[in-house]
Backbone as ProteinMPNN parsed JSONL, in Angstrom:
{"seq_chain_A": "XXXXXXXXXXXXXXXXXXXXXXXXXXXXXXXXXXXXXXXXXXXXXXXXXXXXXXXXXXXXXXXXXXXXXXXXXXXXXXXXXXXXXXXXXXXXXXXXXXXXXXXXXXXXXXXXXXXXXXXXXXXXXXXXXXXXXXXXXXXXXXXXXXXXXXXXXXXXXXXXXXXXXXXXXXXXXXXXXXXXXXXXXXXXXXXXXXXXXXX", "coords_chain_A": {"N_chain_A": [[-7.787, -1.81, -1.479], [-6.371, -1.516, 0.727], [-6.126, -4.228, 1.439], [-4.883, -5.873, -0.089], [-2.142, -7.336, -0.742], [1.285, -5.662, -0.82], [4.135, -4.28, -0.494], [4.309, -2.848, 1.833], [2.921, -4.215, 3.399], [3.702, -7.011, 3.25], [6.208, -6.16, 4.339], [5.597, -5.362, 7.09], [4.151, -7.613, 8.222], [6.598, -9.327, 8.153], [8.25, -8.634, 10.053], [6.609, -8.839, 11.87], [6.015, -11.422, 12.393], [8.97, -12.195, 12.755], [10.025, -10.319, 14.637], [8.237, -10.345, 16.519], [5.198, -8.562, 17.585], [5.444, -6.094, 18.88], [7.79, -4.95, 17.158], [6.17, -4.692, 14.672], [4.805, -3.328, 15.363], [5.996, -1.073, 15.853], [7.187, -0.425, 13.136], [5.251, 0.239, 11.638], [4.19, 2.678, 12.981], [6.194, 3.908, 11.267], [5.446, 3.427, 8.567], [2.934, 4.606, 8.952], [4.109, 7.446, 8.819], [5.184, 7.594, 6.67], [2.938, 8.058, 4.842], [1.628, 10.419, 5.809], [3.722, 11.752, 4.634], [3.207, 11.41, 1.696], [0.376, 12.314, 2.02], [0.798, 15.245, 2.421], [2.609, 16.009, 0.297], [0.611, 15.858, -1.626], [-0.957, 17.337, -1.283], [0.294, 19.751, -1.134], [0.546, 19.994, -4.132], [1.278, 18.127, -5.857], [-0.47, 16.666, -7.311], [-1.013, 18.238, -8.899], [1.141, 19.287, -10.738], [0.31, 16.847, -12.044], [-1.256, 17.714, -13.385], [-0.742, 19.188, -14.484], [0.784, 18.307, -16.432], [-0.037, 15.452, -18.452], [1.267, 13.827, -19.628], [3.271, 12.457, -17.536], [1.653, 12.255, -15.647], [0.341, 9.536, -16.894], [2.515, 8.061, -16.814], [3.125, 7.517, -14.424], [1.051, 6.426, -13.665], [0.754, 4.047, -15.451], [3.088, 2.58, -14.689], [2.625, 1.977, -12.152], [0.166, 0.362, -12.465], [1.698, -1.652, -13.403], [3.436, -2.59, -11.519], [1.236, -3.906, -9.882], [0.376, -5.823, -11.452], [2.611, -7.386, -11.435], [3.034, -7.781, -8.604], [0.825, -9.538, -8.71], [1.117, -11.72, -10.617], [3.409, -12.524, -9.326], [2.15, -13.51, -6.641], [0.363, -15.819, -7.37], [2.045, -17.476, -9.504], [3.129, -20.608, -10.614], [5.04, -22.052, -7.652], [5.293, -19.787, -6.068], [5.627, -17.825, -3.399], [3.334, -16.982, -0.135], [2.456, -13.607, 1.506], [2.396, -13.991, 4.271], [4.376, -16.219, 4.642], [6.548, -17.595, 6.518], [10.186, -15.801, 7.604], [13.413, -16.162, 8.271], [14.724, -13.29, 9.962], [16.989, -11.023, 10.973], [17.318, -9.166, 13.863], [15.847, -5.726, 14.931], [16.789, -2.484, 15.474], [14.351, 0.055, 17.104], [14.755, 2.645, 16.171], [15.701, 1.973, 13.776], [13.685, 0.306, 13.058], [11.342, 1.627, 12.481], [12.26, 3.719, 10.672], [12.662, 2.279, 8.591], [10.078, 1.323, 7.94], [8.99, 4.296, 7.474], [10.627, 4.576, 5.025], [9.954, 1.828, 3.312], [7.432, 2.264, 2.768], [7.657, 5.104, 1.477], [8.634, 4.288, -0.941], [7.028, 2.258, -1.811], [4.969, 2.19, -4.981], [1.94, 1.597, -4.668], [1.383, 2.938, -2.613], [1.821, 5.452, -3.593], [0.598, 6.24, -6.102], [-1.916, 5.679, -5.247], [-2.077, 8.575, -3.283], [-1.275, 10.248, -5.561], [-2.621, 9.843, -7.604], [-5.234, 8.207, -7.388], [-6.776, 9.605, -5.56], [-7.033, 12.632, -5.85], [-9.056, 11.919, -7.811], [-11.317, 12.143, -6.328], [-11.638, 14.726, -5.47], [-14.025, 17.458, -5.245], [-14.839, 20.098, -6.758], [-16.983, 21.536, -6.412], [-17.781, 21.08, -3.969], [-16.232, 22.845, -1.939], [-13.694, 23.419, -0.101], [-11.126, 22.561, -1.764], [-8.229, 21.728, -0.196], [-8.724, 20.564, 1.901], [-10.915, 19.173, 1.388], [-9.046, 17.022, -0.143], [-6.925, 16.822, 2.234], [-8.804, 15.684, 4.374], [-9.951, 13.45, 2.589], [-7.709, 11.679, 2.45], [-6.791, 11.65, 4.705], [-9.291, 9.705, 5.94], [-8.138, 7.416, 4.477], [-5.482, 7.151, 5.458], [-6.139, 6.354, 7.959], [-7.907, 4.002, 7.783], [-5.832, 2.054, 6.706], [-4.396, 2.216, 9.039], [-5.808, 0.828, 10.555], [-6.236, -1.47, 9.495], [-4.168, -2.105, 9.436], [-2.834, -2.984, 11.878], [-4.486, -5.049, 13.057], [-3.269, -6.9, 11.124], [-1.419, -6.601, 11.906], [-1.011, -7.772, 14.386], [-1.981, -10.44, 14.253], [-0.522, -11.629, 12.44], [1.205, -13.389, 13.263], [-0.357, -15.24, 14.196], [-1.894, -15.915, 11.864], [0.137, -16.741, 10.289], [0.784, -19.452, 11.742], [-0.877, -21.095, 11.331], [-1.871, -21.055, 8.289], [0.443, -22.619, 7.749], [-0.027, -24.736, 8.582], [-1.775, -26.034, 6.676], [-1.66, -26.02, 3.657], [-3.544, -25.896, 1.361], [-5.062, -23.859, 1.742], [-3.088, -21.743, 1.756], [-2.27, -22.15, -0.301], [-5.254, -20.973, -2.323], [-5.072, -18.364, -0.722], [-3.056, -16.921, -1.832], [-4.063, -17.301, -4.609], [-6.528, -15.563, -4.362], [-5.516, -13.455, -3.561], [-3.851, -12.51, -5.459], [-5.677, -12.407, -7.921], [-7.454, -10.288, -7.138], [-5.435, -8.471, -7.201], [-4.116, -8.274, -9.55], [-7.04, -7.575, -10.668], [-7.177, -4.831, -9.581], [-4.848, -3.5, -11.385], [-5.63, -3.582, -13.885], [-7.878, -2.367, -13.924], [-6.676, 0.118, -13.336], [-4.929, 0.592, -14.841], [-6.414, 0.949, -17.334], [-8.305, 3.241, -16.798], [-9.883, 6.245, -17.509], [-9.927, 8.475, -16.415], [-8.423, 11.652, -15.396], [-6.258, 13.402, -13.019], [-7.531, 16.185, -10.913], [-5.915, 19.625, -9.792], [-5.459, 19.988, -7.119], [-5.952, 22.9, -4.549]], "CA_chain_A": [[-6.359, -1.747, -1.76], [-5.223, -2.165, 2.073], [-6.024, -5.637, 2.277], [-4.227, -6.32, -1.074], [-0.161, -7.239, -0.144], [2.319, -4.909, -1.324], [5.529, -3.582, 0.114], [3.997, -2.183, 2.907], [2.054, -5.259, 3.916], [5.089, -8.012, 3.165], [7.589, -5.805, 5.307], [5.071, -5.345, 8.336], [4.224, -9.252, 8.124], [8.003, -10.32, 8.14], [9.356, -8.208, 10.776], [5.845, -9.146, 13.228], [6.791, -12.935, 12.703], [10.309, -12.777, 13.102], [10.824, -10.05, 15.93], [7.411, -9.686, 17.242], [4.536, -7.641, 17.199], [5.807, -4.736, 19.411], [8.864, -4.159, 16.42], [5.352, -4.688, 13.803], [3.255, -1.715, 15.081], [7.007, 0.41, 15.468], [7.596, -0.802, 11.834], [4.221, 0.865, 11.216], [4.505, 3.672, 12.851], [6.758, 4.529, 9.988], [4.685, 3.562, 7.819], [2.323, 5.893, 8.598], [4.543, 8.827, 8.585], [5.031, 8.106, 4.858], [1.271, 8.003, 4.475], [1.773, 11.598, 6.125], [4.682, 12.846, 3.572], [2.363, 11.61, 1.032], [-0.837, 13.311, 1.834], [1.605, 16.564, 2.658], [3.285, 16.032, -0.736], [-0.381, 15.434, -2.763], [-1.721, 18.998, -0.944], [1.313, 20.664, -1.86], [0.978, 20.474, -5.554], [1.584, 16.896, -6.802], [-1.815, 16.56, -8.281], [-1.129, 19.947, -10.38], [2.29, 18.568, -11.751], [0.212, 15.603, -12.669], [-3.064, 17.897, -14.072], [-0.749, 19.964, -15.816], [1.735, 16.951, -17.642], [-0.753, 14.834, -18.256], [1.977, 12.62, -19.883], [3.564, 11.862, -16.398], [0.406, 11.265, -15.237], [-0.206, 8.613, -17.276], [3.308, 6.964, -16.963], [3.084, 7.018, -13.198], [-0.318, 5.246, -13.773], [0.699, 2.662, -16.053], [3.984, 2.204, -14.048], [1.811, 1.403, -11.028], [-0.195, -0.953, -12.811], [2.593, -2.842, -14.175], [3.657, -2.798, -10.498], [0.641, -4.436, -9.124], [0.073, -6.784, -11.899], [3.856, -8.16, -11.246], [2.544, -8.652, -7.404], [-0.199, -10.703, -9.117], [1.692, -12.747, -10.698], [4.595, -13.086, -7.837], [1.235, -14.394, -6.173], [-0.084, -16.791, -8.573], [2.8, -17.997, -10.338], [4.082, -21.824, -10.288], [6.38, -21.88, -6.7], [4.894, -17.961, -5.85], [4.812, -17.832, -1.657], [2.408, -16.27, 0.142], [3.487, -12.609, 2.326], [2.094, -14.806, 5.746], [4.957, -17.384, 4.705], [7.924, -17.22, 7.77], [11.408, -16.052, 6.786], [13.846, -15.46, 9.287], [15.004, -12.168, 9.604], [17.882, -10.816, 11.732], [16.469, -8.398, 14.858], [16.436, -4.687, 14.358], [16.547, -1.11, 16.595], [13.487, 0.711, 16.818], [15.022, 3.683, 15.206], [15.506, 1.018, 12.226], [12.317, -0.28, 12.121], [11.019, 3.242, 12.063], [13.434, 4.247, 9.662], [12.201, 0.625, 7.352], [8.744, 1.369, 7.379], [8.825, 4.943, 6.853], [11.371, 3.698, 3.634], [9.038, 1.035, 2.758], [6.179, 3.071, 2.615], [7.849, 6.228, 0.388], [9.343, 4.088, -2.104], [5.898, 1.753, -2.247], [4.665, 2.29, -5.905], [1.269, 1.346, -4.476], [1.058, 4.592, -1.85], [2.191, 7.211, -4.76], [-0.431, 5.501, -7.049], [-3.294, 6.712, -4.039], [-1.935, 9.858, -3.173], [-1.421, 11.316, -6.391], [-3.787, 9.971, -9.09], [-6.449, 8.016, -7.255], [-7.653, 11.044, -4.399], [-7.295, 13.514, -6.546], [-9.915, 12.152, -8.691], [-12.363, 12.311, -5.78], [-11.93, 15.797, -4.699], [-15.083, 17.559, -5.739], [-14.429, 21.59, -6.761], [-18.206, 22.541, -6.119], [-18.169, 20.632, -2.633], [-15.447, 23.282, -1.355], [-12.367, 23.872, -0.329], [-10.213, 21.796, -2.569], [-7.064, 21.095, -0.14], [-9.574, 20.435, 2.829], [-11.143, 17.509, 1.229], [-7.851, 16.382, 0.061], [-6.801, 15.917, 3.783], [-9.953, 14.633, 4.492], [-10.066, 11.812, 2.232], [-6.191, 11.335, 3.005], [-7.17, 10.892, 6.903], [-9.66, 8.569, 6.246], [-7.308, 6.473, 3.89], [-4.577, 6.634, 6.716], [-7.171, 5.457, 8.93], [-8.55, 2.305, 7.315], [-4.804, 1.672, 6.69], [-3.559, 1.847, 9.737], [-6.743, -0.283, 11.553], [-6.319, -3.032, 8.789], [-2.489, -3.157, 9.268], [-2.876, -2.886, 13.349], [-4.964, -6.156, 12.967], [-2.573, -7.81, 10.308], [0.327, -7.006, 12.317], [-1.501, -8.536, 15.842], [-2.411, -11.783, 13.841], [0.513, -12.063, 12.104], [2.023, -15.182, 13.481], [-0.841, -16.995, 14.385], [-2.279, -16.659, 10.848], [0.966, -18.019, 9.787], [0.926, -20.829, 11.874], [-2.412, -21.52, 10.877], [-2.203, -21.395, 6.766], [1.514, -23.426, 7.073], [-0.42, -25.971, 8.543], [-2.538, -25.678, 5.587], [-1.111, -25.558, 2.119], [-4.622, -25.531, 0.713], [-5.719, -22.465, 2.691], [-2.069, -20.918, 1.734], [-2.793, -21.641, -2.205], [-6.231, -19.884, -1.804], [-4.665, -16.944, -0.127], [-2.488, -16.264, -2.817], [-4.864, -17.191, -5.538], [-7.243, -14.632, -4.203], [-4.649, -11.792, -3.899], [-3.357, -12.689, -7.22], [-6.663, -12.078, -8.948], [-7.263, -8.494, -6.839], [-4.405, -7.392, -7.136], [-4.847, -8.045, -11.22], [-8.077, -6.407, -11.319], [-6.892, -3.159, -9.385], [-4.079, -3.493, -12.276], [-6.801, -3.654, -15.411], [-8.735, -0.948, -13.784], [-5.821, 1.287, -13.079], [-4.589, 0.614, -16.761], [-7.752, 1.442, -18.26], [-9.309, 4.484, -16.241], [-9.437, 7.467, -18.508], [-9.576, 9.861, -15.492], [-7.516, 12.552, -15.073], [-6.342, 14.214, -11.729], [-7.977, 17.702, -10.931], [-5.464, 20.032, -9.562], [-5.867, 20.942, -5.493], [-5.764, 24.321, -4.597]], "C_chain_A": [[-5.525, -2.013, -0.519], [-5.142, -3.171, 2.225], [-5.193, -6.226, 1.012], [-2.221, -6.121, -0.669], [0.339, -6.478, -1.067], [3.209, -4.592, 0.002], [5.559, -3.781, 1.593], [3.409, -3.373, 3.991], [3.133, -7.067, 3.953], [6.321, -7.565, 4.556], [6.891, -5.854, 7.203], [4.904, -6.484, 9.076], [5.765, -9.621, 8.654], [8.436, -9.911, 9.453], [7.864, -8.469, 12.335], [5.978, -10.624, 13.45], [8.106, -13.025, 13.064], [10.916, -12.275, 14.169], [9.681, -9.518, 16.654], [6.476, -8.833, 16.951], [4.117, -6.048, 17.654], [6.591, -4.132, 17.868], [7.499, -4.272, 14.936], [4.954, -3.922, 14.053], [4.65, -0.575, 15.41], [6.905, 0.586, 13.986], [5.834, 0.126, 11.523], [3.715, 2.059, 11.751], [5.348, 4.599, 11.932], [6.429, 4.845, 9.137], [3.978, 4.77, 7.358], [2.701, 7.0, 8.512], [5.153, 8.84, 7.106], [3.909, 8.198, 4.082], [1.19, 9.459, 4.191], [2.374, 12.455, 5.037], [3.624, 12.47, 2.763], [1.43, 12.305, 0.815], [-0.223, 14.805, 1.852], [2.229, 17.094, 1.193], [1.936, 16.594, -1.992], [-1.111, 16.757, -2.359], [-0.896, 20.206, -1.165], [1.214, 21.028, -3.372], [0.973, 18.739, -6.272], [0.681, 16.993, -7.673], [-1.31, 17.786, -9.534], [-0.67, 19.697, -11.234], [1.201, 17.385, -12.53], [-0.85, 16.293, -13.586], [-2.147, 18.578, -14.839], [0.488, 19.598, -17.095], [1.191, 16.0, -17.27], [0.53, 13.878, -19.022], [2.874, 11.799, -19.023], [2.677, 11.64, -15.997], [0.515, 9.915, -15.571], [1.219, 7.18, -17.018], [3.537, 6.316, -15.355], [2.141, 5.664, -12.857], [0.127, 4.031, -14.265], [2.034, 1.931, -15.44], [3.404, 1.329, -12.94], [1.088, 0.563, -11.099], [0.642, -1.799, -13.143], [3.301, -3.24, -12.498], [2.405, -3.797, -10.069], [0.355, -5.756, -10.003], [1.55, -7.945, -11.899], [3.294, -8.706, -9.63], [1.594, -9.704, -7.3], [0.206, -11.615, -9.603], [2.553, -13.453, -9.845], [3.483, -14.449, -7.284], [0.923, -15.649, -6.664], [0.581, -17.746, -9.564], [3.381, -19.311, -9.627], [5.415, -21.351, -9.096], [6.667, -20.247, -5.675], [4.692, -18.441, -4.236], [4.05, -16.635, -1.521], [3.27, -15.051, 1.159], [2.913, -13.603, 3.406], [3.506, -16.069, 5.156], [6.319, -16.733, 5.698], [9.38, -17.199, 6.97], [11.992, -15.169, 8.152], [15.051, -14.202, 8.904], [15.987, -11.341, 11.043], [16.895, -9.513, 12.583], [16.801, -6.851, 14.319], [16.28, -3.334, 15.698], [14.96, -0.696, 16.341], [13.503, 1.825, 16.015], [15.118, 2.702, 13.417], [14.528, 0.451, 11.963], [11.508, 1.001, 11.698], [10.914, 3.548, 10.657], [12.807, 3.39, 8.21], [11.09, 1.126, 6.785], [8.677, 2.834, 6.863], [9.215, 4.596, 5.023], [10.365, 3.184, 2.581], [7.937, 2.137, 2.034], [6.935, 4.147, 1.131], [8.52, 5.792, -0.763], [7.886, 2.566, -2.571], [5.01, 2.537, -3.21], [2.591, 2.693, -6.067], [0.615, 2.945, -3.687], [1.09, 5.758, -2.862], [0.853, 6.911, -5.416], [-1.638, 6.729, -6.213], [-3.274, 7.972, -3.853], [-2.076, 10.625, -4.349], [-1.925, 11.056, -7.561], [-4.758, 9.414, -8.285], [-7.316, 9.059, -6.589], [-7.676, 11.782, -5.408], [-8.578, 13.575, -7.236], [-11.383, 12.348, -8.207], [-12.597, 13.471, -5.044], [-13.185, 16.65, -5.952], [-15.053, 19.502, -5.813], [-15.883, 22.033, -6.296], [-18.279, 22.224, -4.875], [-17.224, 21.667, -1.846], [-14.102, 23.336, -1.488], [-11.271, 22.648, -0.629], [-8.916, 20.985, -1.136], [-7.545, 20.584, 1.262], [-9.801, 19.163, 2.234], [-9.951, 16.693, 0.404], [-7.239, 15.575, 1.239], [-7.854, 15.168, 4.446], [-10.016, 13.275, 4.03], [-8.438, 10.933, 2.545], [-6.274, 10.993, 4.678], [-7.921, 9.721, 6.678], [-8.526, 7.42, 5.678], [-6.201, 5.947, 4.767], [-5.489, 6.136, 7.834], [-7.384, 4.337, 9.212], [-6.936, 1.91, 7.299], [-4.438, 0.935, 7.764], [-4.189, 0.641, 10.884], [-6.543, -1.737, 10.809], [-5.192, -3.675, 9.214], [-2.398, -3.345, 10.601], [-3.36, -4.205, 13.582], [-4.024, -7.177, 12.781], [-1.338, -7.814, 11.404], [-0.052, -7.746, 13.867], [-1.748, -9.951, 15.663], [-1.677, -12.251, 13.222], [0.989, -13.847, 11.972], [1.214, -15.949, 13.694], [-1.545, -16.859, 12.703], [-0.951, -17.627, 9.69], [1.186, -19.3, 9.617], [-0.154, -21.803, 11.132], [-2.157, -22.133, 9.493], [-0.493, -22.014, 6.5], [0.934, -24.426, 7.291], [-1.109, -26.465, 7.595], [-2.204, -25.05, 4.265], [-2.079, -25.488, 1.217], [-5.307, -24.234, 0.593], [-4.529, -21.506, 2.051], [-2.17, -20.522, 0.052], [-3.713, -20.815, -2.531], [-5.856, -18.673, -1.833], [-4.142, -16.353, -1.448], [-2.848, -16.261, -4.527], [-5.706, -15.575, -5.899], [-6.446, -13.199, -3.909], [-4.338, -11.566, -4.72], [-4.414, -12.053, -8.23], [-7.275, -10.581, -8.577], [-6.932, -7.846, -7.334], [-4.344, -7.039, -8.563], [-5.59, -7.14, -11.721], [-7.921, -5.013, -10.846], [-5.8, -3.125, -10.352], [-4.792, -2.664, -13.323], [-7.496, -2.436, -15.419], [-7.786, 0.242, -13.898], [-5.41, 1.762, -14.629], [-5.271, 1.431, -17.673], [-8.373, 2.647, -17.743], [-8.803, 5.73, -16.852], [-9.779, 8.803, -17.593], [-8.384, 10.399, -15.381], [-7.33, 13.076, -13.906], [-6.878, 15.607, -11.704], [-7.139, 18.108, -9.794], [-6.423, 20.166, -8.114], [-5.742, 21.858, -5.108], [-5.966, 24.45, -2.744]], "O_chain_A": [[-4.403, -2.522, -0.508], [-4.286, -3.574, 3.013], [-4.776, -7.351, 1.29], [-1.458, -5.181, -0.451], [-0.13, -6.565, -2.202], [2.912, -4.682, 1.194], [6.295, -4.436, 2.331], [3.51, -3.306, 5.216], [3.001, -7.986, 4.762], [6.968, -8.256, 5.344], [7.492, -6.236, 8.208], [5.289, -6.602, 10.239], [5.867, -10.274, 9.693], [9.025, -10.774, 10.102], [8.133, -8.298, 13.524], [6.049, -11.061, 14.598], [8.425, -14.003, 13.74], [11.828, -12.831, 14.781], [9.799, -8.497, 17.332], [6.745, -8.149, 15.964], [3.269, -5.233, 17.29], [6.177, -3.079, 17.382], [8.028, -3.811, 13.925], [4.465, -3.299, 13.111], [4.453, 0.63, 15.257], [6.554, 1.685, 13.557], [6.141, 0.849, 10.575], [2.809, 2.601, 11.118], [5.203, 5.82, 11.87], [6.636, 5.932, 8.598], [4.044, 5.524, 6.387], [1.875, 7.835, 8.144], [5.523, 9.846, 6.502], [3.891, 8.384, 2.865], [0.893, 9.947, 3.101], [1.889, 13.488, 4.576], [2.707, 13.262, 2.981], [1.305, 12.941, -0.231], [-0.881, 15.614, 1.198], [2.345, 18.29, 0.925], [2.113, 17.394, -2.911], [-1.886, 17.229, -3.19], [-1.286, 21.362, -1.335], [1.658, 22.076, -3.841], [0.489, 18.569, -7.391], [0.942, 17.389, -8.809], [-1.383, 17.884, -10.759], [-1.18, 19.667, -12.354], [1.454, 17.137, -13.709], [-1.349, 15.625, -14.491], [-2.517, 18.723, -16.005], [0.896, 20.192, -18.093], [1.441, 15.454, -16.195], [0.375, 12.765, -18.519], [3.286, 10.704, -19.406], [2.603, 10.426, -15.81], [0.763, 9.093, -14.689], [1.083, 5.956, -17.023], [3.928, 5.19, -15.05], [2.271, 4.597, -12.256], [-0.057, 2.996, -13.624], [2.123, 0.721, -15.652], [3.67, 0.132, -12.834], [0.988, -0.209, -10.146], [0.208, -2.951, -13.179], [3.695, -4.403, -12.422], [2.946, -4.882, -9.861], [0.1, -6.779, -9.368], [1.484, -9.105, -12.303], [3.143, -9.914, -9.444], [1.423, -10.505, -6.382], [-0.246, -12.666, -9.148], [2.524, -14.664, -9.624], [3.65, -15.667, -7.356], [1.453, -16.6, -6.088], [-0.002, -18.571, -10.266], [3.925, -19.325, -8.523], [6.389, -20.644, -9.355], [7.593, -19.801, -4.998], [3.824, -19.234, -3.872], [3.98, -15.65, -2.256], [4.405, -15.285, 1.572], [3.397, -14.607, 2.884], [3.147, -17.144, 5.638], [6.878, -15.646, 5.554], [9.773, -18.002, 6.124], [11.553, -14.208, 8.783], [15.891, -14.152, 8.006], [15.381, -11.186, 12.103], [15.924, -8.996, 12.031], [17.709, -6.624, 13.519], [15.621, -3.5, 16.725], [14.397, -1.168, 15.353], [12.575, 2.103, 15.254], [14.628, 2.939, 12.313], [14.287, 0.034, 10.83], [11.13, 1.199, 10.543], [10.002, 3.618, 9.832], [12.589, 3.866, 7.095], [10.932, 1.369, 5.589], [8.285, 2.857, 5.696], [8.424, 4.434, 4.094], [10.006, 3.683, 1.515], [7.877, 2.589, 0.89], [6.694, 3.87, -0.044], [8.981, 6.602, -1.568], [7.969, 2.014, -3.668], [4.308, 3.431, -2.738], [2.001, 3.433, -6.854], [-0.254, 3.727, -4.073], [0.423, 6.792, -2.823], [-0.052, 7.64, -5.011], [-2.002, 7.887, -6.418], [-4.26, 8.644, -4.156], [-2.849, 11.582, -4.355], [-1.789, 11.817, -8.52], [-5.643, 10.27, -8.281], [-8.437, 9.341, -7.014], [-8.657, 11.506, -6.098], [-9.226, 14.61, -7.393], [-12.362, 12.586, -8.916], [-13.453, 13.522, -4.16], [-13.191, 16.469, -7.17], [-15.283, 20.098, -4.761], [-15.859, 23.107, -5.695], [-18.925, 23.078, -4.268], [-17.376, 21.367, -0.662], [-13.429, 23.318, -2.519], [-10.724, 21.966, 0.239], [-8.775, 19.762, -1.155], [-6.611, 20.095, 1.898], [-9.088, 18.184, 2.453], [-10.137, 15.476, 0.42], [-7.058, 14.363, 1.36], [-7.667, 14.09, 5.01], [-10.102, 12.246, 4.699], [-8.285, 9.739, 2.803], [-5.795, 10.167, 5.455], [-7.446, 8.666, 7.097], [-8.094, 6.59, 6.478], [-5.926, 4.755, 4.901], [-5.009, 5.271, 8.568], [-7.241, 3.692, 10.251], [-6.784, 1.176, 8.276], [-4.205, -0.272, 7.83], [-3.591, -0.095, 11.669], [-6.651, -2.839, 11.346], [-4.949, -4.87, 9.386], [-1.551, -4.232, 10.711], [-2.665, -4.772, 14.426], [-3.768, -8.075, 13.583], [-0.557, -8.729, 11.667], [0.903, -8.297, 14.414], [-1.762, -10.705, 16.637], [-1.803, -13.473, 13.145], [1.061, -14.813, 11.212], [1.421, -17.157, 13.584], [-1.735, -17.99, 12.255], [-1.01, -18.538, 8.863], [1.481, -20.045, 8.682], [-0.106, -22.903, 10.581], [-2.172, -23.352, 9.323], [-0.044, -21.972, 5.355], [1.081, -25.313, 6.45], [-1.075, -27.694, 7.645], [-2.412, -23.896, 3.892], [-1.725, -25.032, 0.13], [-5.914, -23.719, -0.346], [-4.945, -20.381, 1.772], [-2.167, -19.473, -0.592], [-3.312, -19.784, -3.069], [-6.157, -17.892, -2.735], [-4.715, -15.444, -2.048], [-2.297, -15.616, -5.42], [-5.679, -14.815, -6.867], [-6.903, -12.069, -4.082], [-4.39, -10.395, -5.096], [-4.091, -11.329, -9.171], [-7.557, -9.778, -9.466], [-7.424, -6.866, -7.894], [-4.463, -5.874, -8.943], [-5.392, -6.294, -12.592], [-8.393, -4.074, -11.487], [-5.489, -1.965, -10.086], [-4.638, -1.471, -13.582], [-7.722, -1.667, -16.353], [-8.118, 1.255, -14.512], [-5.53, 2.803, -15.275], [-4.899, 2.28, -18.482], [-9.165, 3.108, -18.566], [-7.661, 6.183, -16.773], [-9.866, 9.944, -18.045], [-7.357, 9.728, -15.276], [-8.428, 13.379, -13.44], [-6.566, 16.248, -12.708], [-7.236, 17.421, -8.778], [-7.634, 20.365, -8.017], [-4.57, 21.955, -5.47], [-5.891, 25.547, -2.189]]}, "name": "protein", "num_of_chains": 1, "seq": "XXXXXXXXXXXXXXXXXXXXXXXXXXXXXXXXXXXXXXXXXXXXXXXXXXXXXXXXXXXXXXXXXXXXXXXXXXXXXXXXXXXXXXXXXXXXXXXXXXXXXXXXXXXXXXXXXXXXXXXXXXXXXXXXXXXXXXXXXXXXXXXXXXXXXXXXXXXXXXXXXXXXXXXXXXXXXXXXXXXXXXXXXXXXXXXXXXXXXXX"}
C-alpha cells in the first residue's frame, strides 16, 4: 500500500520536484506526525467505535475502496497523468510544508483505511497485550512508510526526468498503479473481516 500513489505520495512528489528535496522530507515530516495522530487515535478507541457500529465500519470500508478505485481509474483513464509528472508549484515556508503534509496525511482516506480497519484486524488477543501490538504494528507501518517515501522523495526529480523522456515507461507506470491500486479496492470491498476492539 506505500508504494501505491495516493494523497500522501502525489503531495510529497510535487513539492520534491518543484521546491526540492530538503522542502520533500519537511513535507514528510508532517506526514509522519499524522501517521502518529493516527496510530494515537486507533489505540485510543477507534477500533471499538468501529467493533461496536459495525455499520460505520463498513461505510468507512467501502468509502475507502471507492476512494482507491477512483485513484485507479485517475491512473488508467484516457489523458490520466502519472504522480512523477512536473507541475509547477509556487515555493512554500517550512512551517507550511509541515503544516501540508501533516493535512495531507489526516485527511488521506488511504491512512484512516490502515489505522482503523486494516491493523486492527491483525492484533491477536491470545498473543497479549492488545494496545502493545497495536503500536507495534503501527511503528512498523510508519517505518516502511517513511523509508519508501525517504527514497521517493530523494529520486523524485530524476525519476521524473527519466519517465518524461519516456512516455512508454510513463504509460506503464500508471498502468501498473492503476491495476494495484484496483485490486487493494476489490479486496477491501470484499473482506468480510471485522475489526477487534484494542484494549
Amino acid at each position: 500500500m506505500v508504494l501505491t500513489p495516493g494523497p500522501n505520495m502525489m503531495y510529497l512528489v510535487s513539492r520534491s520536484i518543484s521546491q526540492g528535496r530538503r522542502a520533500g522530507l519537511i513535507s514528510l515530516g508532517g506526514v509522519a506526525a499524522g501517521f502518529l495522530a493516527y496510530l494515537a487515535l486507533a489505540a485510543a478507541g477507534l477500533s471499538v467505535v468501529f467493533a461496536t457500529v459495525p455499520a460505520l465500519y463498513v461505510t468507512v470500508k467501502l468509502a475507502g475502496a471507492a476512494y482507491l478505485a477512483y485513484l485507479a481509474w485517475q491512473a488508467v483513464r484516457p489523458g490520466g497523468t502519472s504522480v512523477f509528472t512536473h507541475q509547477e508549484l509556487p515555493p512554500d515556508s517550512t512551517r507550511r510544508l509541515l503544516t501540508m503534509g501533516l493535512m495531507t496525511n489526516l485527511l488521506n482516506p488511504k491512512a484512516a483505511i490502515m489505522y482503523a480497519s486494516l491493523i486492527p484486524q491483525f492484533v491477536d488477543p491470545a498473543a497479549g497485550h492488545l494496545m502493545a501490538q497495536s503500536f507495534l504494528l503501527g511503528g512498523v507501518q510508519i517505518a516502511v512508510s517513511l523509508l519508501v517515501n525517504t527514497g521517493i522523495v530523494l529520486a523524485a526529480g530524476t525519476i521524473a526526468v527519466f519517465l518524461a523522456k519516456r512516455p512508454a515507461w510513463l504509460r506503464v507506470q500508471r498502468y501498473v498503479t492503476g491495476t494495484l491500486l484496483g485490486m487493494i479496492a476489490v479486496r477491501l470491498a470484499t473482506d468480510k473481516a471485522r475489526p477487534l476492539p484494542v484494549h
